[in-house]
C-alpha positions in Angstrom: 0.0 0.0 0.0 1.3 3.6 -0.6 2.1 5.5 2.5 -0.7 7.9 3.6 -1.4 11.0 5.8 -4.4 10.9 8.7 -5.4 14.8 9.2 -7.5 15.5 12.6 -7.9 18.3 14.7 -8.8 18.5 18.4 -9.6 21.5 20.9 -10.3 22.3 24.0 -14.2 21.2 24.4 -14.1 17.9 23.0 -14.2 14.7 25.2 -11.4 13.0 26.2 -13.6 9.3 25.8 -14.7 10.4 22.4 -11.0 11.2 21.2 -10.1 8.0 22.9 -12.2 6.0 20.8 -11.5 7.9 17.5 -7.6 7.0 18.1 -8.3 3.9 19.3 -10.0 3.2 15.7 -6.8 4.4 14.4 -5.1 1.9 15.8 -6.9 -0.8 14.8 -6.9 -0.5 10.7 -6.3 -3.1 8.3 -4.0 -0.5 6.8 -2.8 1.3 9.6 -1.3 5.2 8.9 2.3 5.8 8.3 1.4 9.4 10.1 -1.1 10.6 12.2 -1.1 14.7 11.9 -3.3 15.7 15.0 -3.5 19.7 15.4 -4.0 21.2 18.6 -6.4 23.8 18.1 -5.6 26.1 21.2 -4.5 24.8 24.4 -6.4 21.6 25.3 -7.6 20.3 28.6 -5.4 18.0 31.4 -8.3 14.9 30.1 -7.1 15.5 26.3 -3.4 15.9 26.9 -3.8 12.6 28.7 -5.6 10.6 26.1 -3.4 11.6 23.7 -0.5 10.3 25.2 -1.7 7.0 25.7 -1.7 6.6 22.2 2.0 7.9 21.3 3.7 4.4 21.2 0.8 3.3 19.4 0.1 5.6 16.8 3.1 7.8 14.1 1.6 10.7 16.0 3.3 14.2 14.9 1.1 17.2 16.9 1.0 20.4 15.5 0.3 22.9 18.5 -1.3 26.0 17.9 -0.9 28.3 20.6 -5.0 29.8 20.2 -7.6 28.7 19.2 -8.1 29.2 15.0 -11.1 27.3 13.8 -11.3 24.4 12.2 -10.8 25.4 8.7 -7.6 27.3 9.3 -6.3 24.2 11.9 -6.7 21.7 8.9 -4.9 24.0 6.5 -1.5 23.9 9.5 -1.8 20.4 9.9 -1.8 20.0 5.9 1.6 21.7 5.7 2.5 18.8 7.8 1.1 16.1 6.0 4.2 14.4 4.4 2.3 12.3 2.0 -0.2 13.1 -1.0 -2.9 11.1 -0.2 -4.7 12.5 3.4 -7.4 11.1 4.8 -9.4 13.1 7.0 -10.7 12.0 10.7 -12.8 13.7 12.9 -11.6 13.6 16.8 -15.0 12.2 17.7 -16.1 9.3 15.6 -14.9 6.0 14.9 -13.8 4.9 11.9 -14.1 1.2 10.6 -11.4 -1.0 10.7 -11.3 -1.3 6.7 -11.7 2.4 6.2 -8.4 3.1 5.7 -7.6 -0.3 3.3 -11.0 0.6 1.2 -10.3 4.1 0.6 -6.5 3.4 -0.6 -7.9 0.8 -2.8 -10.0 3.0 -4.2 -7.8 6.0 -5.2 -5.4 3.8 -6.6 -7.8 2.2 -9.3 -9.1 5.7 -9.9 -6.4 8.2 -10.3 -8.9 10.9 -11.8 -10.2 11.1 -8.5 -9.3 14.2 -6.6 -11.2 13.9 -3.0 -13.9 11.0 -1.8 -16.0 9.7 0.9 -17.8 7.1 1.6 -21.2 6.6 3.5 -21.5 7.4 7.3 -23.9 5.9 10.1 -25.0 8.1 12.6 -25.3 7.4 16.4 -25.6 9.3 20.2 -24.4 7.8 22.4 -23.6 4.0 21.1 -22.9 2.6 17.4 -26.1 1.9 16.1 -28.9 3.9 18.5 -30.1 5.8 15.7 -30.2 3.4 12.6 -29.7 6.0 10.0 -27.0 6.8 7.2 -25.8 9.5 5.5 -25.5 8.2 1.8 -24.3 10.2 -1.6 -24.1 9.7 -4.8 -21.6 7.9 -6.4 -20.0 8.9 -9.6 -18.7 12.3 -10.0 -21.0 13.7 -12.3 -24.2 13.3 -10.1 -21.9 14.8 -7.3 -21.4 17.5 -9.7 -25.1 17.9 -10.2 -26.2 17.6 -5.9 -23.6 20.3 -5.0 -26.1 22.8 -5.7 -28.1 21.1 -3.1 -26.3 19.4 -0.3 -22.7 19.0 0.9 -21.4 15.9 -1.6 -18.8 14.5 0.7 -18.8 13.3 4.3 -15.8 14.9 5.7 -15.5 12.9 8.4 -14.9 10.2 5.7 -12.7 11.8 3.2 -9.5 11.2 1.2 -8.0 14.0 -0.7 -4.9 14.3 -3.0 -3.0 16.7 -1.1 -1.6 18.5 -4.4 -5.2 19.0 -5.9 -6.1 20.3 -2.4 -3.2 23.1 -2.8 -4.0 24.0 -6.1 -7.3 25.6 -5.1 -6.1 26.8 -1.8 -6.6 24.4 0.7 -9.4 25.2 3.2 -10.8 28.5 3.4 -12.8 30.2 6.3 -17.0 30.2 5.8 -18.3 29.2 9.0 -19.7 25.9 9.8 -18.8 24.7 5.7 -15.2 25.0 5.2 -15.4 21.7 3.8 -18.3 22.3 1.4 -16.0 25.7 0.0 -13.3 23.3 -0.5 -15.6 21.2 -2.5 -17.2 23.5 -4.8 -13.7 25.2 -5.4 -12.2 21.8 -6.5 -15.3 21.1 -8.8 -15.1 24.9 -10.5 -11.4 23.8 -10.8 -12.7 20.6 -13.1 -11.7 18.6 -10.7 -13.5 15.2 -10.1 -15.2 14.0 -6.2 -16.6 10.6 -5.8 -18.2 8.7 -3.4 -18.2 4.4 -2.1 -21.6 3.4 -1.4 -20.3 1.4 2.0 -20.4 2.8 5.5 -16.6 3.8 6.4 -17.2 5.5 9.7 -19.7 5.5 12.6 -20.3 9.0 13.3 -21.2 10.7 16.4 -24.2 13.5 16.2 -24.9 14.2 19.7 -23.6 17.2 21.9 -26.0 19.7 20.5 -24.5 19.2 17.2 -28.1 20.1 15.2 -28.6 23.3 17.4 -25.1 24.7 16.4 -26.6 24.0 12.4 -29.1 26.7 13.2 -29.3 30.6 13.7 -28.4 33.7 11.7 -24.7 33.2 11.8 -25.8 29.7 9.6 -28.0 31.8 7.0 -25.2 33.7 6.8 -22.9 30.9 5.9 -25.8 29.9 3.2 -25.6 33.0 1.5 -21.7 32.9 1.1 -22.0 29.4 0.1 -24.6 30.3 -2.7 -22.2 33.0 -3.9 -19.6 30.9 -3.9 -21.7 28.2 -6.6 -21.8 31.4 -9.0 -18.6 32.1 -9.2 -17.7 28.5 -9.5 -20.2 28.0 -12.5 -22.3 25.6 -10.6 -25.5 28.1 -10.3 -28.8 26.8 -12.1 -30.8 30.2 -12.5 -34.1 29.8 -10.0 -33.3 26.5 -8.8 -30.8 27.7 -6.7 -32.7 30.5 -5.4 -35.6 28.2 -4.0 -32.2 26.1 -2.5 -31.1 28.8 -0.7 -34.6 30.3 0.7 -35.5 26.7 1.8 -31.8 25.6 3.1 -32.1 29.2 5.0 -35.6 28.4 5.9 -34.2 25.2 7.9 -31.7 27.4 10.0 -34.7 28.9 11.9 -36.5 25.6 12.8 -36.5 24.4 16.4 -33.8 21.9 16.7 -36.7 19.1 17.2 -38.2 20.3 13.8 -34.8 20.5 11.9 -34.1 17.2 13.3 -37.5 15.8 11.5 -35.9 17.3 8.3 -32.8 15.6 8.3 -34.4 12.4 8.9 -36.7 12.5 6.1 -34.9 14.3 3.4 -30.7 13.9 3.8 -31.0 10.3 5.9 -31.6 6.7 5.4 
């Protein structure tokens, strides 16, 4: 297998059980990592330090230590400088990866070298694997990716592999709150660029800790209007259909979390 990069990011109000069991997922791969580039987003608690140190003899750790806290788009983008391989996957510090995640996903770019970035399908749970008995599934080939960016975030980031070059060309991650990962997207697709997706859960992700009530609020419908500029200058507009997108995906950001919680079930789950 070619050697490959493992980009994550941790700060200071993430729990120290949930990072345990994301490394701990590391660890356990079919493939395992020949580096593990884990940013430090701002100082971190005495609980996080700790966790991660259990895992320096068992994991190529290198940690990138940023002295405040950044955001996670402008974390990634350090710990990318320090990525010493082209392919990264990305891993969130909070979920738990499969054990053939890693061994899939190299499979996979290797027979397709066209491919610049792709996920793979997530389950969601709460508090244990399997509570909530719903996915997050995407289309496959790139050119029905190309057509649901107007409409959704194409990729699971939590699930993603990127070629680090194609990732530089358009300028690595870029600050819009909350989608810094959807910008990245829809630059790399304006670029020509081609995303994919495997139709096979790769990582059991965790949705809990208020995460549906930070996806609401003005700062969010903000966010949506960037993001719907950023689809025009990209040349990934469709004139009216992407208005209607934009006043319904705002329209969502000032539901009650119960409510938006119905819409995610219905319309972007399985």
């Amino acid at each position: 297998m070619v050697p490959f990069s493992v980009l994550m990011s941790v700060y200071h109000k993430e729990s120290a059980d949930s990072l345990r069991e994301a490394l701990r997922s590391l660890v356990t791969q079919t493939v395992p990592a020949s580096e593990v580039v884990l940013v430090h987003d701002g100082a971190l608690t005495e609980q996080l330090y700790s966790c991660i140190a259990e895992f320096e003899a068992q994991l190529p750790l290198k940690q990138i230590k940023l002295e405040v806290n950044s955001g996670l788009g402008k974390a990634l983008n350090e710990g990318l400088k320090h990525c010493s391989h082209e392919l990264v996957m990305r891993a969130d510090t909070d979920d738990i990866n499969l054990e053939s995640r890693f061994e899939t996903q190299l499979n996979f770019m290797q027979k397709n070298p066209d491919i610049s970035a792709s996920s793979g399908s997530i389950e969601e749970f709460e508090v244990s694997v399997g509570d909530l008995n719903q996915k997050r599934t995407l289309p496959t080939e790139p050119e029905d990716i190309r057509r649901i960016v107007r409409i959704r975030n194409p990729l699971n980031h939590m699930a993603v592999v990127f070629r680090k070059s194609d990732v530089l060309k358009v300028g690595g991650y870029r600050h819009l709150h909350f989608m810094e990962d959807y910008y990245l997207w829809i630059r790399m697709l304006g670029r020509g660029m081609k995303l994919a997706n495997i139709d096979q859960v790769l990582v059991h992700a965790r949705v809990g800790n208020g995460m549906l009530s930070r996806r609401r609020g003005v700062s969010y419908i903000g966010s949506e209007k960037e993001l719907y500029k950023k689809l025009k200058e990209n040349d990934l507009y469709k004139p009216l259909f992407s208005e209607i997108n934009f006043f319904l995906r705002s329209l969502n950001r000032i539901l009650p979390s119960t409510a938006l919680a119905v819409v995610y079930r219905t319309l972007f789950r399985k």
